[in-house]
N, C-alpha and C positions, 0 to 999 in steps of 0.2 A: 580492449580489442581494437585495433585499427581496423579501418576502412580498406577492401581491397586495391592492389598497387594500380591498377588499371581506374578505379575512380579518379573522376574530380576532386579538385581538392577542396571543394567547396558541401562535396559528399560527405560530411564528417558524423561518426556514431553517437549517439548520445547516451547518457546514463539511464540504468533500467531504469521504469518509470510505467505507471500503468494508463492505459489510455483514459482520458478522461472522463466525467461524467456523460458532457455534450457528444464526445466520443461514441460513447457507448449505450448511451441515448437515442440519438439521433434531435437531440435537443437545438434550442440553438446556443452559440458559444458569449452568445453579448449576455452580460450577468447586469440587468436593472440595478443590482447592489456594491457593486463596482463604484468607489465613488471618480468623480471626475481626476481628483485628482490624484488616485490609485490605478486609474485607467490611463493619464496624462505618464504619466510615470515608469508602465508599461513598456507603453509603446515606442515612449523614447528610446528605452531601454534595447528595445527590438527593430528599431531604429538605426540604433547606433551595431549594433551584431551584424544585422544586414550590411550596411559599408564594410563589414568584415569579411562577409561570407561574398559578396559581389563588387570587389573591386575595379573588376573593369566595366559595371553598367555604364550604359552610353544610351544614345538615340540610335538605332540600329537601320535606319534611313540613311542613305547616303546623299549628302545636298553641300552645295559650298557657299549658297545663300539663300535668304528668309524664299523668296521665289520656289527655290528649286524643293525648300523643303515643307513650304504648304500647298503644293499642286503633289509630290511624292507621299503626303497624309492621309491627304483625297483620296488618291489612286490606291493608298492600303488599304483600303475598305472591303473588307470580303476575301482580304487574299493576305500571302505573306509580306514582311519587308523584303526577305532575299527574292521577291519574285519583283517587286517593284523594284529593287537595286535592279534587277537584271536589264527592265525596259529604262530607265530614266536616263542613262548615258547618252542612249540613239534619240530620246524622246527632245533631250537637253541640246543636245547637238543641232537639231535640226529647228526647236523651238525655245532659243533660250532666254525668252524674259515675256512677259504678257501679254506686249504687245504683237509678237509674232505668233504667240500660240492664240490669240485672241482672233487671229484672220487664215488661223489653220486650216488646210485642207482637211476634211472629216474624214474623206477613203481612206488619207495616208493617216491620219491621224491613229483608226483605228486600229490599220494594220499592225502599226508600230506598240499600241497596248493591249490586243490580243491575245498574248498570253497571260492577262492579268486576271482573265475572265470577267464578263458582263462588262465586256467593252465601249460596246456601243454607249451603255448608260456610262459607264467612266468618261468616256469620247464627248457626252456630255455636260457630263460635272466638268472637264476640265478647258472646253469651253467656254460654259458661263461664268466660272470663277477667273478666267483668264480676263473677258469681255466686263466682267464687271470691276475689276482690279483695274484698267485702262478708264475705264468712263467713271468710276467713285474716285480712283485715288493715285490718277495718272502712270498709272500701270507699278506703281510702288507696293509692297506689302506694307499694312499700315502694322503700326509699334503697337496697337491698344486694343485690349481686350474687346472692349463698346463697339470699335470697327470691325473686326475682323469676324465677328461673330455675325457682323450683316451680309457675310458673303456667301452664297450659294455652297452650300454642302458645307461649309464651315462653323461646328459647333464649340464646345466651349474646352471640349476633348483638343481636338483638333488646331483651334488657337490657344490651348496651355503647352503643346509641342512646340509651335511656332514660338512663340513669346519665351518659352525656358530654353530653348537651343539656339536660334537666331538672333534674338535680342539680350538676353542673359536678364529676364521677367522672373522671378519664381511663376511655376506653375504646377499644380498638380494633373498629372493625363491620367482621368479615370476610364482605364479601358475595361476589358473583359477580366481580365489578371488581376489588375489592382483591386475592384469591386470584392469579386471573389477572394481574395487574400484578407482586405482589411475587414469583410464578414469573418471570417475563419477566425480571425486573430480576436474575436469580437471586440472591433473596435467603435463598430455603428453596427445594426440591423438596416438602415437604410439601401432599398433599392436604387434608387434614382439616381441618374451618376452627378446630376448638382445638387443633394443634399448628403451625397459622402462628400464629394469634394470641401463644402464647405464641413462637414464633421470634423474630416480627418484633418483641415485646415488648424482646427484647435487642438491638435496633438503633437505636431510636427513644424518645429520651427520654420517661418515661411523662406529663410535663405537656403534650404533644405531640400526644398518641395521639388525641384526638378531634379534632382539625384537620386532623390529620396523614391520617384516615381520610376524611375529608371529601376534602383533597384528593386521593386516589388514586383516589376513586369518581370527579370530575370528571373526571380525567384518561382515567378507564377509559371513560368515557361522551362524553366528549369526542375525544380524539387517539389514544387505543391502545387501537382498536377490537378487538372478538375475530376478527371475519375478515379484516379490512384495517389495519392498523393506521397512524398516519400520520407512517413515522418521519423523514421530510425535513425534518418540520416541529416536531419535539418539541425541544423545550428538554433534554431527559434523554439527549440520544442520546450526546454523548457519552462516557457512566459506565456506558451498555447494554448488556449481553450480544445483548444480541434484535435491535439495532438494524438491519435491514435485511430483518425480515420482511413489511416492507411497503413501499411506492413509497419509492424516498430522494433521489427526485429534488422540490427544495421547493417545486415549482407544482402536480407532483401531490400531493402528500403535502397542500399545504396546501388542496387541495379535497373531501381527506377530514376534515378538522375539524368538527365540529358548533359551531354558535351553540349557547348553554344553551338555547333554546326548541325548537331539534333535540332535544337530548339530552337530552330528557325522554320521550323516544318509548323509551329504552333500560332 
């Protein structure tokens, strides 16, 4: 059976298959008996699918340097990228490098990131990280992990974007998406998002790690949604622990897919 002509092509149906124990459980999917290097092997495996099923993951920020795209990281906090794309052109225009958003009028500042919502507080963070980017490191974004993470609102999320898109660093960006994905895939039980980072660092070759991140966010935003997930239709289903906590039948599954101009709403 194929996938309806109106899906994505990244909607593809899988072979019957019953949902799993953790599935149908409510268990969790990381198996203690897994050995590492059957768990190593996995995920590569699923690793390597994903560049299949998400060939055009990207950084979905729009910036044309390291500046534009650790002040537009900042400002994604709490909100979309397509809403930060929308303010960062007028934002960039008028302040385009540190030293001039570091001596920013705060009225017009705000006005200008007002649709991002919790402005004010963003009006702040981008601010302080302008003001302290000028007096640490001469208004330059610094290349290294150790620096950039000293910067106001800059954590370790945050300078793995900088460093894997600006500088071409491996990074892993453990957001909302990824966490929840590489639970699902049980690849760690870890909550914390730097003891996945460093988990998932031993599964996934580190020349990898920025595309790699890219596409687990598409996927998360895309196919394996947090409350519906759409596993009839995933490419990944089956190497999944999780695979049947959502429709697994592939006409429904694949009507939960988002188009990328959906899954920018996530």
């Amino acid at each position: 059976m194929s996938a309806p002509a109106s899906s994505p092509a990244y909607a593809r149906p899988v072979r019957a298959r019953r949902p799993t124990r953790a599935a149908l459980t409510g268990a969790s999917p990381f198996d203690p008996d897994e050995t590492p290097l059957s768990r190593t092997r996995r995920a590569r495996r699923m690793a390597r699918e994903l560049a299949v099923i998400h060939p055009d993951a990207h950084c979905e920020l729009d910036f044309t340097n390291a500046f534009e795209l650790l002040v537009a990281t900042v400002l994604s906090a709490q909100t979309t990228d397509k809403t930060v794309n929308k303010v960062t052109p007028l934002l960039f225009a008028r302040y385009p490098d540190a030293v001039s958003l570091a001596s920013a009028d705060r009225a017009e500042l705000e006005e200008i990131l007002k649709p991002t919502g919790f402005f004010r507080a963003k009006a702040n963070s981008a601010l302080g990280l302008a003001q302290a980017l000028v007096e640490r490191y001469g208004g330059e974004v610094p290349g290294r992990m150790a620096d950039l993470v000293t910067l106001p609102g800059v954590g370790r999320k945050t300078a793995n974007v900088v460093l894997g898109n600006a500088f071409g660093v491996p990074g892993l960006t453990v957001d909302t998406h990824f966490g929840r994905l590489v639970r699902r895939f049980g690849w760690t039980e870890e909550e914390d998002p730097v003891k996945v980072e460093a988990e998932i660092a031993q599964l996934v070759p580190k020349k990898e790690w920025t595309d790699f991140s890219h596409r687990v966010i598409f996927h998360g935003r895309r196919v394996c949604h947090a409350k519906r997930a759409a596993c009839g239709a995933c490419g990944l289903a089956q190497w999944c622990p999780s695979f049947g906590i959502g429709p697994v039948d592939p006409e429904v599954a694949a009507k939960l897919v988002k188009t990328p101009a959906a899954s920018d709403t996530e």
